[in-house]
ZAMARGU-4260 file (C-alpha; in steps of 0.2 Angstrom, whole numbers, plus 5000, padded with zeros to 4 digits):
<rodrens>
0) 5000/5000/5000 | 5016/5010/5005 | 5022/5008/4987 | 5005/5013/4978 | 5005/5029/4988
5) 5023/5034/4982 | 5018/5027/4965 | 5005/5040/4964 | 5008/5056/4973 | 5028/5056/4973
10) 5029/5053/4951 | 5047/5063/4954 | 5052/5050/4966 | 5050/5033/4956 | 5058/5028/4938
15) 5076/5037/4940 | 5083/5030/4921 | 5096/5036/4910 | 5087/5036/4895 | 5075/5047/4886
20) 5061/5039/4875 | 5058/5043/4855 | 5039/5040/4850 | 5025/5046/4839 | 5015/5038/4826
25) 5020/5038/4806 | 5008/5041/4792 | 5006/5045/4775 | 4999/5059/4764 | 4978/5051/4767
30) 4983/5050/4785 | 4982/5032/4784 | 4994/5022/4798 | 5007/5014/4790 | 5014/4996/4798
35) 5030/4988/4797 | 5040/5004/4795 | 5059/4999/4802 | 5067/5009/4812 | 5085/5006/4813
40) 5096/5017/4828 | 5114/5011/4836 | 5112/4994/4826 | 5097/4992/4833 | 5079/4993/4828
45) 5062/4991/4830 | 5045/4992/4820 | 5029/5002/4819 | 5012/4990/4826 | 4995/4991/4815
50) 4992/5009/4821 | 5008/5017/4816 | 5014/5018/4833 | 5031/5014/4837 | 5042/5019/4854
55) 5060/5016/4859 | 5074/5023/4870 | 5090/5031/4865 | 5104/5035/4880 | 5105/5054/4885
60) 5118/5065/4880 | 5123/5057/4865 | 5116/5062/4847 | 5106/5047/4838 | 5104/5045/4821
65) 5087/5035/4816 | 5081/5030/4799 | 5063/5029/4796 | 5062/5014/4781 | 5047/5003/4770
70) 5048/4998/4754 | 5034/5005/4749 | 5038/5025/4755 | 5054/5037/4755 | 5066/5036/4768
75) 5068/5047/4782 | 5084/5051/4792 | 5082/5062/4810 | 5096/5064/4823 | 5090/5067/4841
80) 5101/5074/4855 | 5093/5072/4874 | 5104/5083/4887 | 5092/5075/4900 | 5077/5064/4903
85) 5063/5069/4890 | 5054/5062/4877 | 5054/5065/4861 | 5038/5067/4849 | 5042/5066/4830
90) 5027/5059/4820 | 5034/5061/4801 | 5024/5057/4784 | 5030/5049/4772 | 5026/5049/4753
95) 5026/5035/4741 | 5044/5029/4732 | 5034/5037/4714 | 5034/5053/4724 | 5048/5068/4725
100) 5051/5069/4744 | 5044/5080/4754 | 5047/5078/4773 | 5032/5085/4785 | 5034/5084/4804
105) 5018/5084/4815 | 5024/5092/4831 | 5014/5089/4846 | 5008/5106/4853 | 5010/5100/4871
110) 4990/5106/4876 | 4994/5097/4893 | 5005/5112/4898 | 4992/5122/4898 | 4982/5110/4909
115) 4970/5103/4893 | 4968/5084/4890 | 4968/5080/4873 | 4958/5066/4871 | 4963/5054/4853
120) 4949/5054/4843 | 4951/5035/4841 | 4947/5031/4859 | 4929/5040/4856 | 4927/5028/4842
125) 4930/5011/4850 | 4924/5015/4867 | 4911/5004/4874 | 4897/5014/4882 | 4877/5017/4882
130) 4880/5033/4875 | 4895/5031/4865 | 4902/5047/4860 | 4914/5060/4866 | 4906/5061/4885
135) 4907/5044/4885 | 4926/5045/4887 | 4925/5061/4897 | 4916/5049/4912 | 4932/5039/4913
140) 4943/5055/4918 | 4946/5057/4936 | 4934/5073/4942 | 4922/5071/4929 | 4904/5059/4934
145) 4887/5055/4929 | 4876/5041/4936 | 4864/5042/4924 | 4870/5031/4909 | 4855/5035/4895
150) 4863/5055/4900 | 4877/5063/4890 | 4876/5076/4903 | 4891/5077/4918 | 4897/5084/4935
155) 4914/5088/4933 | 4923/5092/4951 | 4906/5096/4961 | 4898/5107/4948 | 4880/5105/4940
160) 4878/5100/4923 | 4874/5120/4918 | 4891/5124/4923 | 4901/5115/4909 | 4907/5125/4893
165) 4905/5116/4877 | 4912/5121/4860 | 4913/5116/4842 | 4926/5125/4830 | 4925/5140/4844
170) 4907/5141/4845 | 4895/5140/4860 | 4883/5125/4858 | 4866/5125/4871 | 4857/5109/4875
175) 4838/5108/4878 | 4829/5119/4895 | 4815/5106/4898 | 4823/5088/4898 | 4821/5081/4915
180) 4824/5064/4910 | 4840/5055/4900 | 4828/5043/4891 | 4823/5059/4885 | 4841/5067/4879
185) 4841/5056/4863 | 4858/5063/4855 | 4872/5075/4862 | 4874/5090/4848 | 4893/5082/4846
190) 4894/5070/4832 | 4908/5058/4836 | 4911/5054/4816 | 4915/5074/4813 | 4927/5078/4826
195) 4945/5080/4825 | 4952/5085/4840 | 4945/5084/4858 | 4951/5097/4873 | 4946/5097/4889
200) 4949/5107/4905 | 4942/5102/4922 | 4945/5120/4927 | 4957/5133/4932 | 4956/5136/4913
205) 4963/5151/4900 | 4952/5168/4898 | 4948/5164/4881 | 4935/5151/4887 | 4918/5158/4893
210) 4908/5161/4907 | 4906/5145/4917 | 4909/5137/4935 | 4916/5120/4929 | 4924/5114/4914
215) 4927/5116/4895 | 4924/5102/4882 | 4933/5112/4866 | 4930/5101/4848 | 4936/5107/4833
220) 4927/5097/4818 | 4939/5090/4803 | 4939/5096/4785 | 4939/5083/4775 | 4953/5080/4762
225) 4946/5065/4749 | 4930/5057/4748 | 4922/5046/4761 | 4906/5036/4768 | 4905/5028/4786
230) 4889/5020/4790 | 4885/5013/4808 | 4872/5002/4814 | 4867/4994/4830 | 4851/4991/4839
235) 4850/5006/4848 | 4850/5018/4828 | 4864/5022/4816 | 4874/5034/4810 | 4878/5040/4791
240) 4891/5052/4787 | 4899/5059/4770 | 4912/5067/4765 | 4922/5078/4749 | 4929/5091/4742
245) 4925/5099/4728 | 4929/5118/4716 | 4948/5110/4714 | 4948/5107/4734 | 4944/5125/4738
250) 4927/5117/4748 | 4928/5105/4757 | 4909/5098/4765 | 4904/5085/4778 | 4887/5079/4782
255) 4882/5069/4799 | 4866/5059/4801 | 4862/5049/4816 | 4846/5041/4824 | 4843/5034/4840
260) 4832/5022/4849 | 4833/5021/4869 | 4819/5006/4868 | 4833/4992/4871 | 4837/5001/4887
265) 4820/5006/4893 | 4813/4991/4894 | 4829/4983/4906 | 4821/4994/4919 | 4809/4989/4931
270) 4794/5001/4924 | 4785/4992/4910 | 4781/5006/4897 | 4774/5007/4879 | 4791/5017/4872
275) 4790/5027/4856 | 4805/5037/4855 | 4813/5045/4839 | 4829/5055/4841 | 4836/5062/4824
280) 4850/5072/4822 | 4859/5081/4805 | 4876/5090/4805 | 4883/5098/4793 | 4901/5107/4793
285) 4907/5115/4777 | 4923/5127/4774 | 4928/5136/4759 | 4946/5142/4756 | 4943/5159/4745
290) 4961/5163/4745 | 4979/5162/4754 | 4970/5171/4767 | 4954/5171/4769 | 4944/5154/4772
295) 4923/5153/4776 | 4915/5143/4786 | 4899/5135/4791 | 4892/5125/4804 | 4873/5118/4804
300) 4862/5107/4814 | 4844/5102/4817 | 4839/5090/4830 | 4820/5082/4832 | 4818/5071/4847
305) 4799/5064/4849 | 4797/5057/4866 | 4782/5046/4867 | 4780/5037/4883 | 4767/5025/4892
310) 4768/5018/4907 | 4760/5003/4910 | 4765/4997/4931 | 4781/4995/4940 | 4785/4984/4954
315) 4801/4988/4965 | 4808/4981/4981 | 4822/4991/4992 | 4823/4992/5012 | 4836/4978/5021
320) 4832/4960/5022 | 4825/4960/5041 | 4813/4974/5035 | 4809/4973/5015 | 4796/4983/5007
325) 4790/4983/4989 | 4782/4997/4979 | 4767/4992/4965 | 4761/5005/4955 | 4747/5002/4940
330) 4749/5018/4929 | 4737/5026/4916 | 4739/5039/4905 | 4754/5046/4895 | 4768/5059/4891
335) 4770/5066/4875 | 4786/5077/4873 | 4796/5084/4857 | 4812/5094/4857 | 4817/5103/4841
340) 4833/5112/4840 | 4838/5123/4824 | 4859/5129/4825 | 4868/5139/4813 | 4883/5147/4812
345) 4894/5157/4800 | 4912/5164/4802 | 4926/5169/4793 | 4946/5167/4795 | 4955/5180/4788
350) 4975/5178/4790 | 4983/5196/4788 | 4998/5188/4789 | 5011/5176/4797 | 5007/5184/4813
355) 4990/5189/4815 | 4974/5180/4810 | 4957/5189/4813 | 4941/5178/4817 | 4924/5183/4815
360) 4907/5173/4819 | 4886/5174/4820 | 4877/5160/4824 | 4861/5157/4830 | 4850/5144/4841
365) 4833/5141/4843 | 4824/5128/4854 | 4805/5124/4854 | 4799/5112/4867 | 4784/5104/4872
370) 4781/5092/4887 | 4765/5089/4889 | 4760/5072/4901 | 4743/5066/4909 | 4747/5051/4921
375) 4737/5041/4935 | 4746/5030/4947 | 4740/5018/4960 | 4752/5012/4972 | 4751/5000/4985
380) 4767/5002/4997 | 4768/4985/5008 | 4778/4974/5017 | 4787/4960/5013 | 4785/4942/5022
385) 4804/4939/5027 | 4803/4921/5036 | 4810/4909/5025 | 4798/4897/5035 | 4782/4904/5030
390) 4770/4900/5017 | 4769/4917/5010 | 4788/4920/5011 | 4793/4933/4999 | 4776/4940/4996
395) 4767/4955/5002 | 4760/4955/5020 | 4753/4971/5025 | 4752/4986/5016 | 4756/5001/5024
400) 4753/5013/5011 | 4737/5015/4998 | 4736/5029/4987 | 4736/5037/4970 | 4742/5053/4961
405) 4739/5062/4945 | 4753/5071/4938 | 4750/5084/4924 | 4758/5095/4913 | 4757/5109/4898
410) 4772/5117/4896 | 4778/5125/4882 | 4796/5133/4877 | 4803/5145/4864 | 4821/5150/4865
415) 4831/5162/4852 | 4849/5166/4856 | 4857/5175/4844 | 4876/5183/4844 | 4891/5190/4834
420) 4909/5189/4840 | 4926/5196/4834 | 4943/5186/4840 | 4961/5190/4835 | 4976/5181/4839
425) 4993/5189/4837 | 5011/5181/4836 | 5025/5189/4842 | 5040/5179/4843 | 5038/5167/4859
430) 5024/5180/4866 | 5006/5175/4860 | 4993/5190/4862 | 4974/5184/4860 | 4956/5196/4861
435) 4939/5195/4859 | 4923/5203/4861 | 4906/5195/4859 | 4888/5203/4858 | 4874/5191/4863
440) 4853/5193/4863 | 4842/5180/4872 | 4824/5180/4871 | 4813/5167/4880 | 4795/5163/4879
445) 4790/5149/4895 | 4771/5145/4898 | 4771/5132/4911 | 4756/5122/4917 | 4759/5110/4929
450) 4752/5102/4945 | 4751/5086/4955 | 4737/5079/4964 | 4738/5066/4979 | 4727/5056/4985
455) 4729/5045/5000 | 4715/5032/5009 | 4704/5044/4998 | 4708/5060/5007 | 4716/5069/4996
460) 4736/5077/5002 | 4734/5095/5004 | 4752/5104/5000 | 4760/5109/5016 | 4755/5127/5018
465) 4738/5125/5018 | 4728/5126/5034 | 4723/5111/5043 | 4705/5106/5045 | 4696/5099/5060
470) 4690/5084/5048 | 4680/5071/5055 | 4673/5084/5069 | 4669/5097/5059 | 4663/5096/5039
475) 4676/5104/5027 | 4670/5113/5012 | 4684/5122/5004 | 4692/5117/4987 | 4704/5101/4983
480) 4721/5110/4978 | 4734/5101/4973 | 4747/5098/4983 | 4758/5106/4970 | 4751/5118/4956
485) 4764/5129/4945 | 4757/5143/4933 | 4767/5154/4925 | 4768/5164/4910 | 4786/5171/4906
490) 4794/5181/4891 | 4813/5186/4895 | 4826/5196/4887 | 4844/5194/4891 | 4858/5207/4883
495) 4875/5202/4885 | 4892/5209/4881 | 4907/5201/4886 | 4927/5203/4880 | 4943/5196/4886
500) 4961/5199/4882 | 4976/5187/4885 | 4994/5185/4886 | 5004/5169/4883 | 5022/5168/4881
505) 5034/5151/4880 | 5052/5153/4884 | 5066/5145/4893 | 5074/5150/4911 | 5090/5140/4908
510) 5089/5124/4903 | 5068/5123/4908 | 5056/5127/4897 | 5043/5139/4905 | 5025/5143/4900
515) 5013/5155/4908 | 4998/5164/4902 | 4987/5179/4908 | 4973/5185/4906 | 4954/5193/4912
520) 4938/5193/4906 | 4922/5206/4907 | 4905/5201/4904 | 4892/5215/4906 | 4872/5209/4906
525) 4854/5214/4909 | 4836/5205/4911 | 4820/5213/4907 | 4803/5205/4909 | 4785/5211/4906
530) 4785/5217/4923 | 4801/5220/4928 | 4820/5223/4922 | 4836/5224/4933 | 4850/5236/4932
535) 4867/5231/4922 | 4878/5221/4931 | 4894/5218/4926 | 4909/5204/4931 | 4927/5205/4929
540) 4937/5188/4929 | 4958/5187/4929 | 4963/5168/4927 | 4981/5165/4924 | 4994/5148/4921
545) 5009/5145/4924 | 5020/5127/4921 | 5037/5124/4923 | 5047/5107/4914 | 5062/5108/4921
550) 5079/5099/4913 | 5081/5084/4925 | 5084/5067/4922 | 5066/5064/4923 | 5052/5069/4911
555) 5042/5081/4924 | 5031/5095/4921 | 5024/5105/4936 | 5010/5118/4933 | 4997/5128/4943
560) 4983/5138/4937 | 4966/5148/4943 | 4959/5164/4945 | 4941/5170/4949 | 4930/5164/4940
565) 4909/5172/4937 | 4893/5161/4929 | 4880/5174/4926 | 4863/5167/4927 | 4856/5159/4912
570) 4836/5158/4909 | 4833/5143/4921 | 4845/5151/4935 | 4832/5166/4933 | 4815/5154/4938
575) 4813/5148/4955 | 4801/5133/4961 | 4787/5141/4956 | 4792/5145/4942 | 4793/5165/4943
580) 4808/5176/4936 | 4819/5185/4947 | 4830/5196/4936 | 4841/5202/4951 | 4850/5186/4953
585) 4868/5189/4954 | 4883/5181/4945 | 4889/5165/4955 | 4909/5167/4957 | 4922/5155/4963
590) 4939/5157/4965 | 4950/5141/4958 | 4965/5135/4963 | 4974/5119/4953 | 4992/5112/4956
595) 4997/5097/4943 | 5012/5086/4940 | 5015/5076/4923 | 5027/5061/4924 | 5031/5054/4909
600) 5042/5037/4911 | 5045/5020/4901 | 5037/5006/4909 | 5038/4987/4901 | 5049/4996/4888
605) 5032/5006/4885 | 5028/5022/4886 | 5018/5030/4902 | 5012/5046/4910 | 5003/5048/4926
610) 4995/5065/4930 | 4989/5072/4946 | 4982/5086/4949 | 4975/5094/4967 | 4960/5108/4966
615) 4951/5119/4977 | 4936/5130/4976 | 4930/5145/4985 | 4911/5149/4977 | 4898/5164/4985
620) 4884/5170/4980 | 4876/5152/4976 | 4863/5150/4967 | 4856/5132/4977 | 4846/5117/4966
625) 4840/5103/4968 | 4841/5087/4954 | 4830/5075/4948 | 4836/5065/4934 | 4844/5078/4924
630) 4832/5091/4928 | 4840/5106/4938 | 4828/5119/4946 | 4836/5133/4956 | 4831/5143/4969
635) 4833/5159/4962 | 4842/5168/4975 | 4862/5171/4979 | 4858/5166/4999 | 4872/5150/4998
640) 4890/5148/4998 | 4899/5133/4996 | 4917/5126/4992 | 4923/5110/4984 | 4940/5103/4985
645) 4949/5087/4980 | 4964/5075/4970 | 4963/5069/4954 | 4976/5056/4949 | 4976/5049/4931
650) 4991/5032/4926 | 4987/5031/4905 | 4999/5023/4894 | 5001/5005/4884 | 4996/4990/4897
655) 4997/4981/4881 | 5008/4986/4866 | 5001/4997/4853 | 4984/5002/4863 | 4985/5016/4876
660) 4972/5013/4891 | 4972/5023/4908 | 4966/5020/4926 | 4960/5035/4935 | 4955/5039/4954
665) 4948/5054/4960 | 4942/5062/4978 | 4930/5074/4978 | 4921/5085/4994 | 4908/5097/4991
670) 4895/5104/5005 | 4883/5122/5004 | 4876/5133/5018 | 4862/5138/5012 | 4856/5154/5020
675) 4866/5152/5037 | 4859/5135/5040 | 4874/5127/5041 | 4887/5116/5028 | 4876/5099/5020
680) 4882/5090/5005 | 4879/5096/4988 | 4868/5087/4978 | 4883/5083/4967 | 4896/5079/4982
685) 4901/5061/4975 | 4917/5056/4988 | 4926/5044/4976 | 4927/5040/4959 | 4938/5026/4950
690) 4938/5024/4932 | 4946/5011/4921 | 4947/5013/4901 | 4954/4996/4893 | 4959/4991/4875
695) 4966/4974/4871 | 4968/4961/4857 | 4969/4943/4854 | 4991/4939/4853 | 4987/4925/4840
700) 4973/4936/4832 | 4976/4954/4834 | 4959/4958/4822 | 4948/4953/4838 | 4949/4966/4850
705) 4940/4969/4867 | 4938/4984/4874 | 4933/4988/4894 | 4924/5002/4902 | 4924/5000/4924
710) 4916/5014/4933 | 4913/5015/4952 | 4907/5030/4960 | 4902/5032/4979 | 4881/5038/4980
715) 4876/5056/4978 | 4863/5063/4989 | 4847/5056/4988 | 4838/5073/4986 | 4821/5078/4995
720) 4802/5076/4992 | 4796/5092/4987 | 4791/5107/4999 | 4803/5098/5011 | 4817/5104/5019
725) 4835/5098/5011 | 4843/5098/5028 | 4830/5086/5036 | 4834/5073/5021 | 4854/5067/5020
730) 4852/5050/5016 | 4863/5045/5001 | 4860/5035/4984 | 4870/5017/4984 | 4887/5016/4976
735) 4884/5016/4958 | 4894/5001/4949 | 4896/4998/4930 | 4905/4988/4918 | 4904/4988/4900
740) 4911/4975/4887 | 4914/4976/4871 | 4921/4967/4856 | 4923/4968/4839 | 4932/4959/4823
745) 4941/4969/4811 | 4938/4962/4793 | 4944/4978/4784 | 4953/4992/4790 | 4969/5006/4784
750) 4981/4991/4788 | 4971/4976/4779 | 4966/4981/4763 | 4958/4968/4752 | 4960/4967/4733
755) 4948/4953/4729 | 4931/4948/4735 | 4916/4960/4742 | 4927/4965/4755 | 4938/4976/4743
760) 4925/4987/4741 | 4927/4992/4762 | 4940/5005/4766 | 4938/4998/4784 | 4923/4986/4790
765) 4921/4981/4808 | 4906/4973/4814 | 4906/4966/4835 | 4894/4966/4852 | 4893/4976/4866
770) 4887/4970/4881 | 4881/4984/4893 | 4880/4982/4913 | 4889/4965/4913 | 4886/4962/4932
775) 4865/4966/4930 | 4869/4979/4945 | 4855/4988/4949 | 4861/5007/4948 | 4849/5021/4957
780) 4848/5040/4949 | 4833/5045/4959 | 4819/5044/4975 | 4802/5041/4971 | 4795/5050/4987
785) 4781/5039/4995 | 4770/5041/5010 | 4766/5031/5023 | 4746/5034/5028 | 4750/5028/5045
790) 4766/5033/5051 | 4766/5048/5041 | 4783/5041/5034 | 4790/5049/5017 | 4800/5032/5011
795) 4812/5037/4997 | 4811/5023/4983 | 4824/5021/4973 | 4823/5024/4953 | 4834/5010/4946
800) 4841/5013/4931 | 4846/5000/4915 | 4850/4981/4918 | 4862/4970/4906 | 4858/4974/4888
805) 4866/4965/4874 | 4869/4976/4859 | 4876/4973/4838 | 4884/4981/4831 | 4891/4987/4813
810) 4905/4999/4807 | 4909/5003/4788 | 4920/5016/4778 | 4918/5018/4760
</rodrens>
């Protein structure tokens, strides 16, 4: 245990070598891998795997020479020089023998010193997952969680799913306001088959990122260079995706269309349900170069998701095994929801010259959402006969509870947000210089109609300000009201105007390469309503970096970051329980405060790097909520402070030769005081996370490949029935456990290549299972709140979300 600990918080301590370490990963002009390139150094020599991947070490202090050879491609001569323990990246392309030479080095811009993971856009492919994607692989990083698996949306380091940034080719994407549900979500707006690269920043990031508490996903979407096709199908929808140039490869155009089914999962949970779901999404990315300097783009999307549900009755059992109890419920009735979603954006790159490159951008969003649900239930909440001697062992006994509710809801959405922005990025030697200003309009239009009715032993619950009767003494006359009824009509404009400036500059002190970055950001805003409108208020927010890689025997890079940080309030920040706007709510700040370490070593003759990185946050005027699902309602009000704090450790590298895979741990505490009541647990304050992302193939038969996803993350709050006080319910969620499997055969790809048969036709075909949940371990996301008639008892009964699933699957390029 001793040697674990020094193994992950001591990285300086372990590995003293005298080597340094050579790798990348050679290509060609298509960006196709190539395999079997030999590499020859100091009469030895080594090979490239399947992937073009190829890693070996060289002593220090001496100068190397190393030839890069195939039969097939020109050959390519590099000397390397290591005055100290580092490792070298140096991912050339070579060009085919019929070809005039022409040497291109892809240098690696080293986004981990500025504390971003870039996440290889292969791993998103091949993970396993429900929602396989890009925030599929975010879940395995350390700091980042979500419970939910039919969700794409995350908590990264005790912040709420509202307070992540999310960017495609520098553009500010928006998900829907009224989900409250993942089987709901359908598709995230990132289409895995587009993207290029993949950032991400669990916080403490640069000034040229937005307005948020939390985190920043940035995606930048490819341009395509040659024609393509790529067709997937499983039994959860498909995906088509095409791709060209065209005008003499001045445009270049790729289109995306997916389709998504959540039936297979819906009906491994323990509700049985009539499930009509239709999730469509359609991408479109297209960039034309006008000349040497000036290049236009455009991004589009439409997204329909059509949520029909019925529920039909839903039997669950929870409590211990000397007291069980089990919930029946018989519903009627149903929910009939659709989310449409309309993005465009244009911009234009205009290159001055070497130096300076100007960016300008209008986009749009829309959003027009209906949730509109009419359900009875009848429940019956009894207990269960535990003596295993009894003739009725295992069924109901008595029933403490009988009741029924109707829940009912018209609410209606339209959302319009609308900006322009002007960046500029300015070279100056080692110094970088970046600056923006953006101006942004929001208009919301929000009818809500929504109450609940409770009846129990046919009296029906009256909500808990409501005057007690004298009932069976005395008659009572007055009206039934339901025990919750929210009405509100709201049309809200939001102005915004928001800037930042920033510094970077790389240099050396020595022999160490040192990187720091400053910066501050202004965002200036207003609300008006039909009755009201508050007064400007305006935040300021200096961030800065710094990292340090000093020239030691070891590969070592220490950095720390942070700043004060400001989320104003967004529309659903704005309305409170009951659904009324408060345009006074205040900016939530929080000051950050990260310190990393990033060891690079040779392991097994393979490459390794563990990361660790300690945080802490300061955050005042709150804005408390309470979560059910993925449905966040705020209170409206800047009453709370909180902090989080916590470490984050991260070991990635080749387990097995050729495939990169990571294990990652993280500790999180986050707690509130909500308006001097004292420090509780957030409603995201989950302790301990580990994470495990796995990639492996058969020795003998390296086409079959597996591929493991392990998640465990201690249970969240269980949240609170509703009118209730948070502090009076602290119970917690159990431990949420999942493993997902997956494995595929690889009939076609960039290394096997086919010249007769139907498989020539494939650029890569790939067809495999996934098998979801392995263990059948019965996750909780929720309370159903149910009362007791007798006791008076609320009994919080877990939701359980999906069980094993099998899935097919089928991959194809063209």
């Amino acid at each position: 245990m001793k040697k674990l600990l020094i193994l992950l918080l001591f990285p300086s301590l372990i590995f003293a070598q005298k080597t340094a370490t050579v790798k990348g990963r050679i290509i060609n002009k298509y960006n196709t891998p190539i395999e079997g390139v030999a590499i020859s150094y100091l009469s030895k020599g080594t090979t490239t795997d399947a992937n073009g991947n190829y890693s070996f070490t060289i002593p220090m202090r001496k100068t190397v020479t190393v030839t890069f050879s195939h039969v097939s491609y020109k050959t390519v001569v590099k000397k390397f020089t290591s005055r100290g323990r580092k490792t070298f990246n140096f991912s050339p392309s070579l060009n085919f023998k019929t070809q005039e030479l022409e040497e291109v080095v892809l240098k690696n811009q080293k986004k981990e010193v500025q504390g971003i993971t870039k996440i290889e856009t292969k791993k998103v492919k091949n993970l396993v997952g429900a929602n396989a994607g890009v925030e599929n692989v975010l879940m395995t990083l350390p700091g980042v969680s979500n419970n939910n698996e039919l969700s794409t949306q995350y908590n990264v380091r005790g912040g709420n799913f509202d307070e992540n940034l999310v960017y495609v080719n520098g553009i500010e994407v928006y998900r829907p306001f009224l989900i409250r549900s993942g089987q709901q979500e359908g598709l995230s707006f990132i289409n895995p088959h587009l993207v290029q690269n993949i950032n991400f920043s669990a916080g403490g990031f640069q000034a040229k990122y937005g307005d948020k508490l939390s985190s920043v996903l940035d995606i930048t979407y490819r341009k395509p260079v040659d024609f393509g096709i790529q067709i997937d199908a499983s039994l959860l929808g498909g995906s088509f995706t095409i791709e060209d140039t065209f005008l003499n490869n001045k445009l270049s155009a790729i289109l995306g269309v997916r389709y998504r089914d959540n039936s297979l999962f819906v009906n491994s949970k323990q509700t049985e349900v009539n499930f009509r779901p239709k999730f469509t999404d359609v991408q479109t990315f297209l960039s034309y170069k006008a000349n040497k300097k000036l290049t236009l783009n455009f991004l589009g999307n439409f997204s329909l998701n059509d949520y029909n549900y019925k529920p039909l009755t839903r039997k669950t059992r929870f409590g211990t095994i000397a007291n069980p109890l089990e919930l029946i419920v018989f519903y009627q009735g149903q929910e009939q929801d659709e989310f449409q979603t309309l993005f465009g954006a244009f911009s234009a790159d205009y290159q001055v010259n070497d130096d300076l490159k100007i960016t300008g951008t209008i986009s749009s969003f829309n959003t027009q959402e209906e949730e509109h649900f009419d359900i009875a239930a009848s429940y019956n909440l009894g207990e269960v006969d535990s003596n295993i001697g009894s003739e009725n062992f295992g069924e109901v006994a008595f029933s403490q509870g009988i009741g029924s509710q109707i829940n009912h809801a018209r609410n209606d959405l339209d959302a319009l947000i609308s900006n322009i922005q002007l960046r500029a990025t300015l070279k100056d030697g080692n110094n970088e210089w970046r600056a923006g200003i953006k101006y942004q309009t929001e208009n919301i239009k929000d009818r809500i109609r929504e109450w609940e009715v409770i009846d129990s032993l046919g009296f029906s619950v009256r909500p808990p300000h409501h005057i007690g009767n004298n009932q069976p003494y005395e008659p009572f006359t007055g009206p039934i009201e339901p025990f919750r009824n929210v009405r509100a009509e709201n049309e809200v404009d939001i102005n915004r105007l928001s800037g930042f400036v920033q510094f970077s500059r790389k240099t050396n002190w020595n022999n160490h390469q040192v990187w720091m970055n400053l910066g501050v950001r202004a965002h200036q805003w207003n609300v008006k309503t039909a009755t009201a409108s508050s007064k400007n208020q305006l935040t300021f927010s200096p961030r800065a970096q710094f990292a340090i890689k000093p020239d030691w025997d070891k590969d070592l890079l220490f950095r720390i970051s942070g700043g004060w940080y400001s989320q104003p309030p967004f529309y659903k920040e704005l309305r409170d329980f009951d659904g009324n706007i408060n345009p006074e709510v205040k900016a939530q700040k929080s000051i950050h405060l990260v310190a990393g370490n990033d060891y690079s070593f040779t392991m097994w003759e393979r490459p390794f790097k563990l990361t660790t990185e300690l945080y802490y946050k300061n955050l005042t005027d709150v804005n408390s909520y309470s979560v059910d699902n993925v449905r966040i309602r705020y209170r409206a009000d800047n009453v709370t402070s909180a902090y989080a704090y916590g470490l984050d450790v991260r070991l990635n590298g080749e387990f097995v030769p050729g495939n990169d895979s990571w294990v990652s741990i993280g500790y999180l505490k986050t707690e509130e005081n909500i308006n001097n009541q004292g420090y509780i647990a957030r409603p995201t304050d989950q302790r301990f996370k580990f994470g495990v992302l796995f990639q492996d193939y058969v020795p003998n038969l390296p086409d079959l490949k597996a591929y493991l996803n392990i998640v465990y993350n201690t249970g969240l709050p269980g949240g609170a029935p509703a009118y209730a006080n948070v502090y009076q319910f602290q119970n917690r969620l159990n431990d949420y456990k999942r493993a997902d499997l997956g494995l595929s055969y690889v009939f076609a790809d960039a290394n096997k290549q086919h010249k007769t048969g139907f498989l020539r036709s494939f650029k890569e075909l790939t067809i495999g299972f996934e098998l979801f949940n392995i263990f059948d371990i019965r996750n909780s996301i929720t309370n159903t709140w149910v009362r007791d008639a007798y006791s008076k008892q609320q009994y919080g009964i877990p939701n359980f979300m999906t069980g094993r699933v099998l899935n097919f699957k089928v991959g194809m390029q063209f």
